[in-house]
MARTI-209998 format. One record per residue (C-alpha): residue number from 1; chain; x, y, z. Coordinates in pm, 1 decimal. Example, Ala and Ser with C-alpha at 12.3 -4.5 7.8 and 13.67 -1.06 7.14 Angstrom:
# MARTI-209998
<1; "A"; <1230.0; -450.0; 780.0>>,
<2; "A"; <1367.0; -106.0; 714.0>>,
***
This chain:
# MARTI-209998
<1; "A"; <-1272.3; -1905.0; -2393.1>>,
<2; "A"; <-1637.9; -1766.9; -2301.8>>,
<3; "A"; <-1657.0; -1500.0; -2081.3>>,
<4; "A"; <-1925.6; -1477.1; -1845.7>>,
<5; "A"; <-2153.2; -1175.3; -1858.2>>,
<6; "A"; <-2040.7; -1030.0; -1542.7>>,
<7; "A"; <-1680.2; -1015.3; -1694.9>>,
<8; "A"; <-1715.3; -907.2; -2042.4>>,
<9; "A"; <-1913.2; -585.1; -1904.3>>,
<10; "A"; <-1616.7; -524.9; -1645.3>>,
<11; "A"; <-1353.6; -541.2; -1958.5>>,
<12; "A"; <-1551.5; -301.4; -2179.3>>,
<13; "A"; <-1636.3; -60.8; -1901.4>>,
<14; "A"; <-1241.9; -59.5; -1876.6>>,
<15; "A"; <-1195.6; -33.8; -2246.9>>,
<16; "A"; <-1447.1; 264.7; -2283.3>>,
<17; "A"; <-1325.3; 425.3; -1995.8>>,
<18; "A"; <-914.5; 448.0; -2095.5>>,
<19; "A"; <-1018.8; 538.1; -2467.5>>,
<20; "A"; <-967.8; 380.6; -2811.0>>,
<21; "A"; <-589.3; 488.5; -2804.2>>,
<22; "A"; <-517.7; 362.8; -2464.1>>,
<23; "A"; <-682.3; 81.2; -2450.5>>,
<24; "A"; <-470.2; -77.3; -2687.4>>,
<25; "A"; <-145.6; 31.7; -2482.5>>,
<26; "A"; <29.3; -212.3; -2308.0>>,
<27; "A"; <-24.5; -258.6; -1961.7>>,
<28; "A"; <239.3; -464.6; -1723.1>>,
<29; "A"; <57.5; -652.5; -1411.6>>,
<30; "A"; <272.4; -742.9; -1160.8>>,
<31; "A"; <285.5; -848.7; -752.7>>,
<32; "A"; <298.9; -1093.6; -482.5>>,
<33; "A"; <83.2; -1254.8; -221.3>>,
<34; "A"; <245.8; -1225.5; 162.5>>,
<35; "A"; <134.4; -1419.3; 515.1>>,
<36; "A"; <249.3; -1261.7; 855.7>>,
<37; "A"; <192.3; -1436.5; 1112.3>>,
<38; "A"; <306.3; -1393.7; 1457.3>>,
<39; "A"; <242.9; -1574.3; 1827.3>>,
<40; "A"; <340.8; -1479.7; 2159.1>>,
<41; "A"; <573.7; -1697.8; 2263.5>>,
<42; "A"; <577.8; -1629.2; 2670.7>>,
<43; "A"; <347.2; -1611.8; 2873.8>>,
<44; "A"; <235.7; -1271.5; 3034.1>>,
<45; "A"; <-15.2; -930.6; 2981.4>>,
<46; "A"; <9.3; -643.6; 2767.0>>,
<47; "A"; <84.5; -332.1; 2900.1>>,
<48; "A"; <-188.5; -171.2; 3086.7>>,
<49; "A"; <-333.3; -465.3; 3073.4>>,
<50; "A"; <-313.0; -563.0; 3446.7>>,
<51; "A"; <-680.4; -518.9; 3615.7>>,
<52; "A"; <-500.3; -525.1; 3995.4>>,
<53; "A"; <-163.1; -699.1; 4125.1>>,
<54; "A"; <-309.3; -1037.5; 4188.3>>,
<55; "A"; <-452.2; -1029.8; 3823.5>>,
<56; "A"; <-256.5; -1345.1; 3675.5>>,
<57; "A"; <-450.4; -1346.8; 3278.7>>,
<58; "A"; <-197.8; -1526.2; 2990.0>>,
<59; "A"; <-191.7; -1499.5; 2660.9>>,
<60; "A"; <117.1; -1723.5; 2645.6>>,
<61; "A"; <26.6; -1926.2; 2272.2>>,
<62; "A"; <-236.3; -1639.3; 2127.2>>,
<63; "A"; <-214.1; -1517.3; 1793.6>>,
<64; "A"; <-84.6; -1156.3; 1812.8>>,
<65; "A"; <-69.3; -1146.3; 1369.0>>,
<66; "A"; <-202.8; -1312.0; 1148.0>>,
<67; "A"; <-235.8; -1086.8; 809.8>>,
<68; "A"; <-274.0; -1187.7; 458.0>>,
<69; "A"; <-203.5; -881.8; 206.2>>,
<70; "A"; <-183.0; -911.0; -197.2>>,
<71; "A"; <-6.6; -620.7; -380.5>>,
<72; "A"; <-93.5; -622.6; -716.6>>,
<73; "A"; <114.7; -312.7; -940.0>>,
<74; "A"; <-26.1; -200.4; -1289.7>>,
<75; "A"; <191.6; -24.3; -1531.9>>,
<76; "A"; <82.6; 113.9; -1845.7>>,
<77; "A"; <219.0; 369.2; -2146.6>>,
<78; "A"; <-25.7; 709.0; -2246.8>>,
<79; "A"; <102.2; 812.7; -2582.0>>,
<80; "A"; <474.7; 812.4; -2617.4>>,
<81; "A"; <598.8; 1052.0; -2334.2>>,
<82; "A"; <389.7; 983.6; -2046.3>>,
<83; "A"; <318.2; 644.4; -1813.1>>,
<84; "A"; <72.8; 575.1; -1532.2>>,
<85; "A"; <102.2; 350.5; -1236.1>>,
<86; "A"; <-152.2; 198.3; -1017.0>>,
<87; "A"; <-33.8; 18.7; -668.7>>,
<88; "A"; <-339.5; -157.9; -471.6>>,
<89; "A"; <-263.9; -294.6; -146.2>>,
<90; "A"; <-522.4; -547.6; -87.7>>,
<91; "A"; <-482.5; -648.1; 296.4>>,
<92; "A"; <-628.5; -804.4; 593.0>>,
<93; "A"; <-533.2; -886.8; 922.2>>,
<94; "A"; <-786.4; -1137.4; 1133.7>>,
<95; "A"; <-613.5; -1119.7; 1445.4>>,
<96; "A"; <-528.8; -723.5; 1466.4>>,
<97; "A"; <-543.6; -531.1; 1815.1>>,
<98; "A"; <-787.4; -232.1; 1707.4>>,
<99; "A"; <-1046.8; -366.3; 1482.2>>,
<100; "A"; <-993.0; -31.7; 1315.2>>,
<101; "A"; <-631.0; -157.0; 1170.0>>,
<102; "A"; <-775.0; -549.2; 1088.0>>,
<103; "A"; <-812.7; -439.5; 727.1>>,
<104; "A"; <-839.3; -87.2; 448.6>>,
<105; "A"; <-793.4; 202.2; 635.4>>,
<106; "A"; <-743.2; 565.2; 462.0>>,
<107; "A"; <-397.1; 726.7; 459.4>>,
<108; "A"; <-211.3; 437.5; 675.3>>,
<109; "A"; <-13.0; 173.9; 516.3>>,
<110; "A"; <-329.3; -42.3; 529.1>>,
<111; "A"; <-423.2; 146.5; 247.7>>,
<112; "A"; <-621.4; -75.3; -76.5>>,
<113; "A"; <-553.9; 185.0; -313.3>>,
<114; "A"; <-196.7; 257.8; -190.2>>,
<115; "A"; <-46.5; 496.8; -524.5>>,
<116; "A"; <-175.3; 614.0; -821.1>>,
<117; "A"; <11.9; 844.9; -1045.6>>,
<118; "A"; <101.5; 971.6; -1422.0>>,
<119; "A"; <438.1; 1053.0; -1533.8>>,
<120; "A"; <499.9; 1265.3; -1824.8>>,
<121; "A"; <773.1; 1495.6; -1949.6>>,
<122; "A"; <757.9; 1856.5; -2136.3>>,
<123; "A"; <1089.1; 1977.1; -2267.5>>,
<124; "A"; <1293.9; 1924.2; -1985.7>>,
<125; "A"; <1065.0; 1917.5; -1703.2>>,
<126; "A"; <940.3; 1587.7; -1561.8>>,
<127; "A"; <614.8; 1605.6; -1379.1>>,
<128; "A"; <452.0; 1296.3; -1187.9>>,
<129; "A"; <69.0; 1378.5; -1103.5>>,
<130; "A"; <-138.9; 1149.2; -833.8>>,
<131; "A"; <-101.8; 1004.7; -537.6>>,
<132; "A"; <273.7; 909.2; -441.8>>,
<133; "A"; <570.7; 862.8; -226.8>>,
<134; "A"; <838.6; 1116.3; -268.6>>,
<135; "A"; <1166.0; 1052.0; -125.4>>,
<136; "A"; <1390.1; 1346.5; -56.3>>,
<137; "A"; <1665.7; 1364.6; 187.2>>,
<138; "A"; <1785.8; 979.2; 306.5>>,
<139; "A"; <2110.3; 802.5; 348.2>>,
<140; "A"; <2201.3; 495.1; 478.5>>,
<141; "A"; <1872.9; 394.8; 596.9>>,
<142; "A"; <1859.6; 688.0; 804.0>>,
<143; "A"; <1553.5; 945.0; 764.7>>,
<144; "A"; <1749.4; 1264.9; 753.3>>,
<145; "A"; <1500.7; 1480.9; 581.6>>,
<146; "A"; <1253.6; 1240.8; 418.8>>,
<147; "A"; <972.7; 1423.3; 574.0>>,
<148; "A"; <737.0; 1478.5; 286.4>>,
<149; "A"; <492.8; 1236.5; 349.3>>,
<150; "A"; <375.8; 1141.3; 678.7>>,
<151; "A"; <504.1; 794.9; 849.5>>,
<152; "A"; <250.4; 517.5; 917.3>>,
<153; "A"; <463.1; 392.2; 1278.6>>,
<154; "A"; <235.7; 133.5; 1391.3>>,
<155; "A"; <494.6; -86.5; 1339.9>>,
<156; "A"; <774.2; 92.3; 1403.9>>,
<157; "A"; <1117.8; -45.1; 1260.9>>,
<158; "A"; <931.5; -387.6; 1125.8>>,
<159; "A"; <855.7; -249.2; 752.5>>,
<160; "A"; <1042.3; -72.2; 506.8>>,
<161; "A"; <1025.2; 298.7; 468.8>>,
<162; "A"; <875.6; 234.8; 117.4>>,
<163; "A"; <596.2; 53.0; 319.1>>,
<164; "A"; <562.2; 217.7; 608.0>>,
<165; "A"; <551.9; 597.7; 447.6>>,
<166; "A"; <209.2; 700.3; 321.4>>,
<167; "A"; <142.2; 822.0; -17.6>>,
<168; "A"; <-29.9; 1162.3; -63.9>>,
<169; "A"; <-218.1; 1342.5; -349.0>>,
<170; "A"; <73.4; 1563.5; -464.3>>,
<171; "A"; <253.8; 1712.7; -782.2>>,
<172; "A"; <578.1; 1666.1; -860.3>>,
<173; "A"; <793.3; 1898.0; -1068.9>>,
<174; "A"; <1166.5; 1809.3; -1156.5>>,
<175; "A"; <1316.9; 2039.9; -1392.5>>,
***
């Protein structure tokens, strides 16, 4: 298999920049590919939308959704005690209200470059280092005290907490 030019300085950049003993670690790719689409089904106006009360606009049929998102997960080993993970969130939606949320935007759950973190242990404290959700406090679905990191509520009870909570830069310390 040749590889083209473009490609074979991408790989060695990566292989220079994890090291000699990392870059022959083993690294675990993983993900999925996911379409949303949604259309407004009746006919009628947004709210707010209304200009006066004879104002009669439809957008009965429109396209209210229509996002395509890959999330592609990396996994790899550093040494014997201590793992990294990488979680890109590669999305785009073409039909999205505030051309602000159509695609990447920092710290919402529109994020590209969603988490990125190192675990590692010493002795019997675990410490995870980067930029991560941390759970604390739910139960049943309920968010009791998972108030760590903020909420992204744009769309309210339609994700997952997993997806709708935004990752911060934080440390971690379990002992």
């Amino acid at each position: 298999m040749m590889m083209t030019p473009k490609k074979l300085n991408v790989a060695m950049a990566m292989a220079l920049a994890m090291g000699a003993s990392a870059a022959s670690a083993e690294i675990e790719v993983s993900g999925y590919l996911k379409n949303e689409t949604a259309f407004l089904t009746q006919g009628g106006q947004f709210i707010g939308e209304e200009r006066t009360s004879l104002d009669r606009d439809d957008h009965h049929g429109d396209t209210l959704k229509f996002e395509n998102s890959a999330r592609i997960f990396v996994n790899g080993d550093i040494g014997e005690s201590s793992s990294w993970h990488l979680d890109l969130n590669l999305i785009y939606d073409s039909e999205g209200v505030e051309s602000d949320y159509q695609g990447h935007k920092l710290y919402t759950q529109n994020d590209w470059f969603r988490e990125a973190y190192i675990d590692t242990t010493w002795g019997d404290t675990a410490l995870r280092l980067g930029k991560q959700q941390v759970v604390w406090g739910t139960a049943d679905g309920i968010k009791l005290l998972d108030i760590i990191n903020p909420t992204d509520f744009r769309e309210f009870n339609q994700n997952t907490f997993e997806d709708s909570r935004i990752p911060i830069w934080m440390a971690n310390i379990d002992t």
